[in-house]
C-alpha positions in Angstrom: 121.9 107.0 20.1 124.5 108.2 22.1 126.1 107.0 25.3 123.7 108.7 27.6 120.7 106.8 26.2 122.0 103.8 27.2 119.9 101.6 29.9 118.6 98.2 31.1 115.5 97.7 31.9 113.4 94.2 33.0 110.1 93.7 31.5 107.8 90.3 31.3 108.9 89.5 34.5 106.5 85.9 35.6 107.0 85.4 39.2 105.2 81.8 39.2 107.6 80.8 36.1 110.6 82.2 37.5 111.4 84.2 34.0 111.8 87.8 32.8 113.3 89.5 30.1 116.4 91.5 30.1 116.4 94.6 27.8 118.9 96.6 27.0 120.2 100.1 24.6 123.1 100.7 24.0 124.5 103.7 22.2 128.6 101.8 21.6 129.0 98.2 20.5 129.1 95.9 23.2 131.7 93.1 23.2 130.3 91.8 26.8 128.3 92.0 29.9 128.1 91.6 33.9 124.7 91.2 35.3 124.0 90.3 39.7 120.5 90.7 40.2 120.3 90.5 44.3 118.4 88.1 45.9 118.2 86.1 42.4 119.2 82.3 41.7 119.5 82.6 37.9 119.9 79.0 36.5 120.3 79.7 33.0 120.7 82.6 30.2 119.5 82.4 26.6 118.2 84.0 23.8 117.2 87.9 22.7 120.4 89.7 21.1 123.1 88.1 23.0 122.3 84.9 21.2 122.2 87.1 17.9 125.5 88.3 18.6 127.1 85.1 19.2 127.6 85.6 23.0 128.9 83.1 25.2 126.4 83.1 28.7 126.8 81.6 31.7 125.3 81.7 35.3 126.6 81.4 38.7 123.9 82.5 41.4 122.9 85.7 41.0 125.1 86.4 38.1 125.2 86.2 34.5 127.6 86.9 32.2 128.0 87.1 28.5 130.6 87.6 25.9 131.5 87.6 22.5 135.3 85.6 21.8 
């Protein structure tokens, strides 16, 4: 995988629940993320391969944001 293959994409996306799934590629290691999804009121972040890599997430809005220390 290369840099051109990388990509985000939102799948399982529950409307009633509120919830959807953040996917992502990435062709370089990641040390962290920046995320605004307009018109959004994220209230919290878990899970998937940011919680496998140890990141840090937090939500403010329509933002989330992850990191590794």
């Amino acid at each position: 995988m290369n840099r051109a293959d990388a990509g985000v994409s939102f799948v399982n996306v529950d409307t009633d629940a509120g919830t959807m799934d953040i996917m992502f590629n990435s062709g370089v290691p990641i040390a962290g993320f920046q995320l605004e999804i307009e018109g959004a009121n994220i209230t919290s972040a878990s899970g998937g391969s940011a919680a496998d890599a140890g990141f840090n997430l937090s939500t403010n809005g329509s933002t989330v944001l992850g990191f590794s220390l």
